[in-house]
KOLFIDO-585918 format. One record per residue (C-alpha): residue in one letter; x, y, z. Coordinates in steps of 0.1 Angstrom, whole numbers, padded with zeros to 4 digits, always signed. Last residue first. Example, Ala and Ser with C-alpha at 12.3 -4.5 7.8 and 13.67 -1.06 7.14 Angstrom:
2
s+0137-0011+0071
a+0123-0045+0078
This chain:
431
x-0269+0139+0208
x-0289+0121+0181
x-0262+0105+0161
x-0283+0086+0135
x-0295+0051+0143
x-0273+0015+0137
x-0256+0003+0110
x-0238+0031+0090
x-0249+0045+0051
x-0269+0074+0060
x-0240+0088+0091
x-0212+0078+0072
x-0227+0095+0040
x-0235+0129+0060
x-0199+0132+0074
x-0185+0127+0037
x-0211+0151+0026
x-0203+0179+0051
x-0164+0180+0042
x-0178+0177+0007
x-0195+0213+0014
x-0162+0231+0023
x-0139+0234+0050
x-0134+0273+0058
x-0173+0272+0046
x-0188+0254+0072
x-0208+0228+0079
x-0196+0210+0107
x-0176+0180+0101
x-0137+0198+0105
x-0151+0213+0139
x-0161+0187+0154
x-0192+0178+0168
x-0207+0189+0197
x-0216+0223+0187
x-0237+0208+0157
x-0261+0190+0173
x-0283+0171+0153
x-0319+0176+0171
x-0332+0189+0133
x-0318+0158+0116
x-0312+0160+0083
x-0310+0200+0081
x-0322+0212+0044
x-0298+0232+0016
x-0277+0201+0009
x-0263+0212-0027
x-0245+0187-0045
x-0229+0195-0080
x-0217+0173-0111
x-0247+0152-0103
x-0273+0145-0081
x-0288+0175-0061
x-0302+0172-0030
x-0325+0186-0004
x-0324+0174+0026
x-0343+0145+0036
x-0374+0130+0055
x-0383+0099+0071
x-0354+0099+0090
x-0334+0059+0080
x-0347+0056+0047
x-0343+0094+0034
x-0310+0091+0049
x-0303+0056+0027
x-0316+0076-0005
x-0298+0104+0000
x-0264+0082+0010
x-0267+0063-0022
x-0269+0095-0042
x-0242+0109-0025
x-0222+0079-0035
x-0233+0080-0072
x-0225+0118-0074
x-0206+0139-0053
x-0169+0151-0069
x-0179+0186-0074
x-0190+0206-0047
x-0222+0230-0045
x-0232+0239-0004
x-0264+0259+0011
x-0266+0257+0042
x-0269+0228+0068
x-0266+0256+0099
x-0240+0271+0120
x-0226+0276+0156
x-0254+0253+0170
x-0263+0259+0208
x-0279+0235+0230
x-0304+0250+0255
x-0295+0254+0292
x-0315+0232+0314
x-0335+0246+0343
x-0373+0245+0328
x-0364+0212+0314
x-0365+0193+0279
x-0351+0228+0263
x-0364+0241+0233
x-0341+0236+0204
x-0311+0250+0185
x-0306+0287+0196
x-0285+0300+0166
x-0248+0308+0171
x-0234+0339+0152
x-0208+0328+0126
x-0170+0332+0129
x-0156+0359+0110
x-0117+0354+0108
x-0127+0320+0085
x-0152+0336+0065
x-0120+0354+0048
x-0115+0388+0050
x-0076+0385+0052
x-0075+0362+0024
x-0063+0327+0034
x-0031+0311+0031
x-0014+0341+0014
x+0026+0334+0006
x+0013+0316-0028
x+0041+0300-0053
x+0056+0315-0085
x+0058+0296-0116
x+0044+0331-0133
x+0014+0307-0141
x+0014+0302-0109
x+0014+0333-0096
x-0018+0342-0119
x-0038+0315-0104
x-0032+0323-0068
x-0044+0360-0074
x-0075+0340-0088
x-0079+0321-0059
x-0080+0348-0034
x-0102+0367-0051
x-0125+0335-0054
x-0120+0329-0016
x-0128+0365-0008
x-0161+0367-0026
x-0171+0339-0004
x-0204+0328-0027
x-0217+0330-0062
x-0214+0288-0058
x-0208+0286-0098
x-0181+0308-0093
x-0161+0293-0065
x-0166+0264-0085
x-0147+0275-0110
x-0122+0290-0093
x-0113+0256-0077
x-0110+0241-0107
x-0089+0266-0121
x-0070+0261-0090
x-0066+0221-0093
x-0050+0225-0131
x-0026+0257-0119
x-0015+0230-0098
x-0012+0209-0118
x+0011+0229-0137
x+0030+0245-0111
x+0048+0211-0092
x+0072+0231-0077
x+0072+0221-0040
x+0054+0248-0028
x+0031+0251-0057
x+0022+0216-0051
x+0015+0228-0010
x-0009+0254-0027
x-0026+0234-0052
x-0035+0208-0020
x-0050+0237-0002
x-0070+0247-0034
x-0082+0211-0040
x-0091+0212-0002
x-0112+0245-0009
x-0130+0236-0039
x-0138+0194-0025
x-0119+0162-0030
x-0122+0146+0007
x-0099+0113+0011
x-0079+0121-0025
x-0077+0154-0021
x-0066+0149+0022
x-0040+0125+0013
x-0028+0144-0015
x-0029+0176+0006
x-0007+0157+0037
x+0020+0148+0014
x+0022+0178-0003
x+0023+0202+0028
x+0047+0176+0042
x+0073+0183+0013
x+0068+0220+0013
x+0074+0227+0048
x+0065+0264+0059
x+0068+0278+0096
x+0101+0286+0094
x+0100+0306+0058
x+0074+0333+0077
x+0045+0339+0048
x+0029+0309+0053
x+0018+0294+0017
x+0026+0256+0020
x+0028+0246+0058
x+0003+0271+0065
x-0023+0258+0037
x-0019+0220+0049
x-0019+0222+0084
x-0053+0244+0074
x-0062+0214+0056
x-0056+0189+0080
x-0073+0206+0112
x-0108+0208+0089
x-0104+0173+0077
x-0095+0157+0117
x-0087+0124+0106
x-0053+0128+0125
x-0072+0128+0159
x-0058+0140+0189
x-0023+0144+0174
x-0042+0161+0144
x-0052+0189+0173
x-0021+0194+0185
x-0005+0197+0151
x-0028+0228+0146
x-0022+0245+0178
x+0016+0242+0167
x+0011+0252+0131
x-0012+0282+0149
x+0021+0293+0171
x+0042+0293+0143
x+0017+0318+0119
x+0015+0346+0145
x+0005+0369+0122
x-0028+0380+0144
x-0052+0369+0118
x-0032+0338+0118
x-0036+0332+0158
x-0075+0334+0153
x-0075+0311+0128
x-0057+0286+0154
x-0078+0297+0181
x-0108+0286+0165
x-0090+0253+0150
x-0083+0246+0190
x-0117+0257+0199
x-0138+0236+0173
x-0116+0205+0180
x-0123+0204+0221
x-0099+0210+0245
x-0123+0220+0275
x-0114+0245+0300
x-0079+0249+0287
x-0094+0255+0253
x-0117+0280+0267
x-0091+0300+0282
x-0069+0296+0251
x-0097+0315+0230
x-0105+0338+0252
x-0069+0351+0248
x-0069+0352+0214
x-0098+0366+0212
x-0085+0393+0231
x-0055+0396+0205
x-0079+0403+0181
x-0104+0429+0186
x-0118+0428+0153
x-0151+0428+0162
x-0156+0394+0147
x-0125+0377+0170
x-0148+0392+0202
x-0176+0379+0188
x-0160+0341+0182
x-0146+0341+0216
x-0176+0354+0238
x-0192+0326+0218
x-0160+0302+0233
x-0169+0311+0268
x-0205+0309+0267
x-0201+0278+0252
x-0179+0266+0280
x-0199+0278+0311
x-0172+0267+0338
x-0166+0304+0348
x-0204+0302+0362
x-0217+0340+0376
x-0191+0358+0362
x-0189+0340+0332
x-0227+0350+0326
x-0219+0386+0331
x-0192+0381+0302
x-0215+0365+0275
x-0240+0394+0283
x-0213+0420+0281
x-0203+0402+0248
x-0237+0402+0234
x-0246+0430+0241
x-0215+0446+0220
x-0214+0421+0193
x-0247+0432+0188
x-0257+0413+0151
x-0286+0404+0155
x-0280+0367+0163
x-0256+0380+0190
x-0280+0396+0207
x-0306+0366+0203
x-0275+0343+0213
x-0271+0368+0247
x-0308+0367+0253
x-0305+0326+0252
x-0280+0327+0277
x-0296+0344+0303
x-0328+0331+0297
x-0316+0294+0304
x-0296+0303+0332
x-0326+0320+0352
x-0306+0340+0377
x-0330+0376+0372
x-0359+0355+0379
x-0390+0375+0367
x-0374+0404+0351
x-0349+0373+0332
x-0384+0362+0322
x-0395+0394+0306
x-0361+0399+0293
x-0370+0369+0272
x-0399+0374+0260
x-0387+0405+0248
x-0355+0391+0235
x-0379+0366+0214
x-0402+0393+0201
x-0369+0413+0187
x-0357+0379+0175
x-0386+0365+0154
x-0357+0340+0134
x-0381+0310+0136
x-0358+0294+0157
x-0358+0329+0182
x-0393+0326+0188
x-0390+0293+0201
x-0362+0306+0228
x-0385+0332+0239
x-0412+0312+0243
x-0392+0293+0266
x-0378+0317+0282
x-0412+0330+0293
x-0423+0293+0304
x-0394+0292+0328
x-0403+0324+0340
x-0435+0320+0348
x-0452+0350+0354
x-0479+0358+0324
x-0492+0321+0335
x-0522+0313+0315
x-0511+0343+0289
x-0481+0325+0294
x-0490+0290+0284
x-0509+0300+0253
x-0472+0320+0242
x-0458+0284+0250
x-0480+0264+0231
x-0480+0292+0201
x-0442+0292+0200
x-0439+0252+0199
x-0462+0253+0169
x-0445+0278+0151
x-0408+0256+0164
x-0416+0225+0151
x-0383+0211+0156
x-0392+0182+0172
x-0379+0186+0203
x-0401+0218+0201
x-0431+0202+0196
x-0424+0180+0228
x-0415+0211+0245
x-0442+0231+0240
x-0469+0201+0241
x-0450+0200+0280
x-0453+0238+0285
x-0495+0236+0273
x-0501+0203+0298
x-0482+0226+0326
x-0506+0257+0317
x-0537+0238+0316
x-0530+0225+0353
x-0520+0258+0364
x-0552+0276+0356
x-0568+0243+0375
x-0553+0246+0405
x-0563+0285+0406
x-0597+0272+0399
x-0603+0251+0427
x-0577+0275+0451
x-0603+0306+0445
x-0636+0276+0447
x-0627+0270+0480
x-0638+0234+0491
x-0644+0229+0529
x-0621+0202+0540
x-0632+0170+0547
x-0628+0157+0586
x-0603+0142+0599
x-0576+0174+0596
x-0536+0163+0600
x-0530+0181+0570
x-0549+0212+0582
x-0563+0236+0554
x-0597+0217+0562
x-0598+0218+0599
x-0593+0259+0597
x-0621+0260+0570
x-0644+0243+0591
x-0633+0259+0629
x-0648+0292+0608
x-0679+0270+0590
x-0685+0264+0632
x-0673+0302+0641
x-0702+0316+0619
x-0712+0347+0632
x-0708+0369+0601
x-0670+0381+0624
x-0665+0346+0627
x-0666+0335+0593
x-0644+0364+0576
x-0618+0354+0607
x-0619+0315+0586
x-0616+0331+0552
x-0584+0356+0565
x-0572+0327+0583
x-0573+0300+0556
x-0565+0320+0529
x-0525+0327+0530
């Protein structure tokens, strides 16, 4: 775009020879040196700094360093106030340190740039969803399955905010779209919960056997088998005998407040009241000492009482539950790549007290703070409470849903999954 603008500028000063100069030295076939222009010098160099800023953006960002990553990337743009890739960048390190409205600025201000840029498309529709637009967020979700049907996350977030605002039998569909798109264990138990909200308590036994086919190991697919079999309200769908054999298995694998109240449920079933009036006390407790899900501790004290009248629960989870409210995802790290999508996590290491933790926890703290350098949070003794992420490039979307954190499982779920990890040869799961 310079060379014949500069080169006509030379002729019409009466200098065709610096004219035939400039034209030899934007040739690549030109024998002679080129005559330097100082415009391309600098330009060159402008984008120079802002590549070496975008790559210590990234590498902080890998890292989970997201303030630092954030002020590489806003240093970048004010070098490149266009770059799109750079933009959504910024955006997306805004977002891990919860700045959202700046980060769907930066963001929009990319997708203005490059309205197809993948990476700022879905990131705007996390922030959205982040802040609580269900609305946004599912148009956003929706315009990117227009463009790419195969976007599975997309798919399965369009899901979980469709199931939070209450629009259930969409879900529902979503839900079985995304599992026939990928049959993965955090859709199927997804669907599942959304199938109870909707009454349709046979269907979600039958999703829920499914998924144990796949892998009977599964905790969180186990103990909602377990809570439907004992406490489903339709008599067809309940089996007394399997709910007990299945919650023993699970207490005596994963003893946490919510499995112990899954396994008091199926011992209700089959008559066993008095321990398990034992197990649900226990449960409440804990439900109080965590001063967390409301729901779960009403739940288990309207359990409590109808066993005491000998009477077994027809409620397996109360209709407000955390599990009909799936969390908003949270962007999870800076992409490598100007063109990759970022991993999503669904939820966080948060805040978790069980019972039931203490020597082997404490040999799995000291083995993770071995094997990362650095550890969450813990607390050794008649609670555990892992308030810190290991591993900030864990990803959470690709695991499981019964070994994510989450509170339809509960925290010794989490701590079984954290002890294989610490106490295994070989390095952490790094995906």
């Amino acid at each position: 775009r310079l060379r014949q603008p500069l080169a006509s500028a030379w002729r019409a000063a009466g200098e065709p020879g610096k004219a035939e100069a400039v034209l030899r030295g934007f040739s690549p076939d030109a024998p002679e040196p080129g005559v330097p222009d100082p415009l391309a010098r600098a330009l060159a160099d402008k984008a120079a700094t802002s590549r070496a800023l975008v790559q210590r953006g990234q590498r902080y960002g890998s890292q989970g360093r997201y303030d630092l990553a954030a002020q590489a990337f806003e240093a970048a743009v004010q070098s490149q106030p266009n770059d799109a890739a750079t933009l959504a960048n910024w955006g997306i390190s805004l977002a891990n340190l919860a700045q959202l409205e700046p980060a769907e600025q930066a963001l929009r201000r990319s997708l203005a740039i490059d309205a197809d840029n993948p990476v700022a498309q879905f990131s705007l529709a996390v922030v959205c969803d982040r802040q609580g637009r269900d609305a946004d967020a599912r148009a956003l979700y929706t315009a990117i399955l227009e463009r790419d049907p195969r976007h599975q996350q997309a798919r399965l977030y369009l899901a979980d905010a469709t199931l939070r605002s209450g629009d259930v039998e969409t879900a529902i569909r979503v839900y079985t779209e995304a599992l026939a798109q990928q049959a993965s264990p955090r859709t199927r138990l997804s669907l599942a919960f959304a199938q109870v909200k909707a009454g349709r308590y046979g269907q979600a036994r039958a999703q829920l056997e499914q998924g144990l086919v796949a892998d009977p190991r599964d905790i969180g697919m186990s103990n909602a088998l377990v809570r439907l079999l004992a406490a489903a309200p339709e008599a067809t769908v309940r089996d007394g005998s399997r709910a007990r054999q299945l919650g023993r298995e699970l207490f005596d694998a994963t003893q946490s407040p919510e499995i112990g109240e899954s396994y008091a449920m199926a011992l209700a079933e089959a008559g066993d009241f008095e321990l398990a009036q034992k197990l649900q006390r226990e449960a409440l407790v804990a439900w109080e000492k965590m001063q967390q899900r409301p729901h779960a501790k009403a739940l288990a004290e309207r359990n409590l009482a109808l066993y005491r009248e000998r009477k077994p629960a027809r409620e397996p989870w109360a209709p407000l539950d955390i599990v009909f409210q799936p969390r908003s995802p949270a962007v999870n790290r800076v992409p490598r790549k100007g063109g990759a999508v970022p991993r999503i996590a669904t939820s966080r290491l948060t805040s978790r007290k069980t019972p039931a933790c203490r020597a082997s926890t404490s040999r799995c703290a000291v083995a993770a703070a071995r094997r990362t350098g650095r550890i969450a949070k813990a607390h050794i003794g008649a609670t555990v409470s892992w308030t810190k992420r290991i591993d900030d490039d864990y990803d959470h979307e690709s695991e499981p849903a019964a070994h994510r954190v989450d509170s339809r499982i509960g925290g010794n779920a989490l701590v079984g999954r954290l002890r294989r990890h610490a106490l295994r040869d070989g390095p952490l799961d790094r995906r």
